[in-house]
N, C-alpha and C positions, 0 to 999 in steps of 0.2 A: 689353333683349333684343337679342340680335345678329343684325344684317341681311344678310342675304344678299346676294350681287350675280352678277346673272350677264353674266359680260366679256368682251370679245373682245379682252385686255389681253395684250401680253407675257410672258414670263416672268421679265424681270429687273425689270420696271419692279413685280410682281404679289412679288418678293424684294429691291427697293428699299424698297419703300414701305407696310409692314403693316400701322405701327401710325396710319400715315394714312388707309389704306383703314378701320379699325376705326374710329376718330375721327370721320371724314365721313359717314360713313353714320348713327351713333349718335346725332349733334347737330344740333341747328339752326342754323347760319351764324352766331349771335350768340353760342352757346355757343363755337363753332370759337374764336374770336378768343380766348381766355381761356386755350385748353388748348395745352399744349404740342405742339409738333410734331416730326419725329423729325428729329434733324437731328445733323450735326457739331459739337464743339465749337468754341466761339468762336477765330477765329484769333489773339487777339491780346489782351493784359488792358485796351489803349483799348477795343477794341468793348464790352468787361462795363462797361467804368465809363461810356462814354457811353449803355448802355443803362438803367443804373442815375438816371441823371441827369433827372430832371423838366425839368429847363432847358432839353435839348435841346441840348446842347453840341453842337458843328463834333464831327467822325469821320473821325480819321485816317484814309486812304485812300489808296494808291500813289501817296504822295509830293505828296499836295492833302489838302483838308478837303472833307467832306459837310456841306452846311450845312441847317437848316431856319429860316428864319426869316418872320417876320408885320410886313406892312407895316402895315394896320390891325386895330387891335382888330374881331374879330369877322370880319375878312377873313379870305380863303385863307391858307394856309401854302404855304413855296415849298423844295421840295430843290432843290440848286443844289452844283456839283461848281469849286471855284475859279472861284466864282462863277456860271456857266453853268449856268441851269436846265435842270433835268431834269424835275420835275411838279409839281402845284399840285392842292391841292384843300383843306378845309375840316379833314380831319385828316390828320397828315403824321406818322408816328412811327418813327424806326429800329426794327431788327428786331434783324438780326444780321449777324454779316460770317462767311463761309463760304469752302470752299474745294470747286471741281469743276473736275474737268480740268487742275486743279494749277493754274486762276486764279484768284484772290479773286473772290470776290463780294459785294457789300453788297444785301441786302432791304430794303427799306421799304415799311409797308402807309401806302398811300394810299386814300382815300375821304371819304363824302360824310356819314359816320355815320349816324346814325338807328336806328330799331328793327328789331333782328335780318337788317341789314345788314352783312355781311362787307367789309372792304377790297381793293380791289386790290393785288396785287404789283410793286413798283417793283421791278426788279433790274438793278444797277450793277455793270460789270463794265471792266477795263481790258486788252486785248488785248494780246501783249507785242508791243511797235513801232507800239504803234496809241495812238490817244486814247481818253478815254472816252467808254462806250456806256452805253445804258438801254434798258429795254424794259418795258413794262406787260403783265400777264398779269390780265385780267378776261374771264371767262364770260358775264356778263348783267349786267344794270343792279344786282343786289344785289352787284359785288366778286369775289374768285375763290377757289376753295377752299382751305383751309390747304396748306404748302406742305409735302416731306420730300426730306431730302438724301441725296443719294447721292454715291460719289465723283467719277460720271461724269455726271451727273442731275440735277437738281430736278426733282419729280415732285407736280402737283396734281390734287387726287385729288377729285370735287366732292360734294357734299351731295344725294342724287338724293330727289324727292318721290315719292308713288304714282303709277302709271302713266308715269315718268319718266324718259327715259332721256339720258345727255349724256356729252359724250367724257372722257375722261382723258387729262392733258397731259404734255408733258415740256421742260425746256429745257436746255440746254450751251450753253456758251460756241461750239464749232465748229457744230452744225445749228440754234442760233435753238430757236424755241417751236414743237414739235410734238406730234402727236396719236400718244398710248400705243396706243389701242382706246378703244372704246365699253363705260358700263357701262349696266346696267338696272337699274331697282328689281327688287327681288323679294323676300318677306315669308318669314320661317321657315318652312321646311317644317316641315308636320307640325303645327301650333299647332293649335289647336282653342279652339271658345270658352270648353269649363273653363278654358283657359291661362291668361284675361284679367286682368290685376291690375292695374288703374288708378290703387293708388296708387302702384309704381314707373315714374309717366308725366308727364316734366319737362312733354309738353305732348300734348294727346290725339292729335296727327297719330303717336302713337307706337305708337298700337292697331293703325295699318295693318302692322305688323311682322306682328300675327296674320293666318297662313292664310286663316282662317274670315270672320275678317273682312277683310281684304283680296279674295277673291271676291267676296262679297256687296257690296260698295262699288265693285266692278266693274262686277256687275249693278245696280246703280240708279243710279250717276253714268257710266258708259262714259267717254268721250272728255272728258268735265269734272272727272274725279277728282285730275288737277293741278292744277286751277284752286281747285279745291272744298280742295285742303289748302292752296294757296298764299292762300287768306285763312284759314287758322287759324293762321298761320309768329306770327305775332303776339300769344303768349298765353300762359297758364302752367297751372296742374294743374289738376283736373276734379271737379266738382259731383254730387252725388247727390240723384234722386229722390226721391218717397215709394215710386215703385214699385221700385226698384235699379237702375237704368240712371241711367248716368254720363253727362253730356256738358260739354260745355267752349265759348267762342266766342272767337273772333280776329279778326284781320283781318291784312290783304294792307301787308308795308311801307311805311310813306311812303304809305297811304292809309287807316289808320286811320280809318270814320265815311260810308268813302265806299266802301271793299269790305271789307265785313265776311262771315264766315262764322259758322257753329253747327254743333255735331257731338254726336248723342247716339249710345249703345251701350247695348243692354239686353241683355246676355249669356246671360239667362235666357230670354230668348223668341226669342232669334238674330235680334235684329232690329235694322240703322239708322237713326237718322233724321237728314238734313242738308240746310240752310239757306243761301244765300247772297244776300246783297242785293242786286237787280238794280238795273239803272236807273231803272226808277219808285219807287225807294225801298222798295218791298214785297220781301221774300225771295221767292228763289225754291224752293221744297222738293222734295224727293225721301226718299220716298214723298210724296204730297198732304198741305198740311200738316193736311188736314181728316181723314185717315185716322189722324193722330198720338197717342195715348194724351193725356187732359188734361193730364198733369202736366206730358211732354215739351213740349208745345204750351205749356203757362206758363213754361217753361226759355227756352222760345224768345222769346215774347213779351217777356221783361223784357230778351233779351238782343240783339235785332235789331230790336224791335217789332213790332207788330200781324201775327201768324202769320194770314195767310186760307186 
């Protein structure tokens, strides 16, 4: 289902960037990496054959090579521009070489991989009469949103959770990495709980697209309803009842065991229930996990442990 956003975005950057704005909102950060982004074609048939290339071949580049190379096994990887590095981390992979403002560009997603973690944005760029430059575009410790090209723009556009709101970015070559506008989350208008169909739901944080259910998860999570989806980011499709209510559990990236969540939806009785393990290892619930229907309450129990 298609997500709303409500922005305080431009309007070039809002006719830059659609089919990114559509992408980021739909996926989860791990899906993002996978799916195309809207972009220009490649400048040059090196960039296709070096991105084609497992090996990681050197990437012609205004007259030097882009290198990625690994000192030790199981060590960082390192981009490096005739030599001179430029960033380091654990996965290093070309992207693509573009062209904004009539200068080349080269992308490279940088990061630290893990689960339904995104990479950072490496973007390589040579100024005419100048050396080269780099600059990293990361939002928060999970990497930065897929990227969309424009003539004059790259434009990232981020993955926003319930209750969650974070800027949209933009860079050139002449003004560096700036702020497009602010997006919000905001759930379909109009959905209602007959709408809910959980099985076209890659992961249950997808329910909050519904209206119905987005208020109500309002009303019993308030000001934790990010937090409360940001340990379900880690999970995949959703389980049923004896009584017909779905739920699903997760957890929080890079802390799988140690912030885990649980999320049930009973469509029929317009009710939620959700789980998040606090620090003394007991979930914390909302509603009481004692007011829970039995069956949800053994949903829970097998999937967090002992519901009190």
């Amino acid at each position: 289902m298609r997500q709303q956003l409500l922005a305080g975005v431009c309007g070039l950057a809002l006719l830059a960037a659609p089919a990114a704005f559509a992408q980021a909102q739909t996926q989860t950060p791990a899906a993002q990496q996978a799916a195309p982004s809207a972009e220009k074609p490649a400048a040059d048939a090196d960039t296709a054959n070096a991105a084609d290339d497992d090996s990681q071949a050197p990437v012609p580049f205004e007259g030097g090579q882009l290198t990625i190379t690994q000192k030790e096994q199981y060590g960082e990887k390192v981009l490096a521009y005739n030599g001179k590095e430029l960033a380091s981390n654990y996965d290093v992979f070309f992207d693509k070489i573009v062209e904004v403002g009539g200068i080349k560009v080269a992308l490279f997603d940088v990061g630290d991989g893990g689960n339904q973690c995104g990479p950072a944005t490496v973007i390589v760029w040579k100024p005419e009469g100048g050396g080269i430059q780099s600059t990293k575009v990361e939002q928060d410790e999970c990497g930065s949103p897929p990227s969309a090209v424009s003539d004059n723009a790259i434009y990232f556009v981020p993955y926003l959770l319930p209750g969650e709101g974070k800027p949209a970015l933009q860079w050139s070559p002449t003004d560096g990495l700036t702020i497009s506008g602010n997006l919000t989350y905001m759930p379909e208008p109009g959905t209602d709980w007959k709408d809910i169909d959980p099985e076209k739901y890659q992961n249950i944080i997808d329910a909050f697209h519904n209206e119905a259910v987005y208020k109500e998860a309002e009303k019993l999570l308030g000001k934790d309803m990010t937090d409360m989806a940001t340990s379900l980011l880690v999970g995949g499709g959703t389980e049923k009842t004896a009584s017909g209510a779905f739920y699903a559990s997760g957890c929080v990236p890079h802390d799988c065991g140690g912030n885990d969540g649980f999320m049930a939806v009973d469509p029929a009785q317009h009710k939620l229930y959700f789980a998040r393990r606090g620090d003394n290892g007991q979930p914390n619930a909302w509603p009481a996990a004692a007011t829970w229907p039995a069956d949800v309450r053994e949903a829970l129990d097998k999937a967090l442990g002992t519901a009190n």
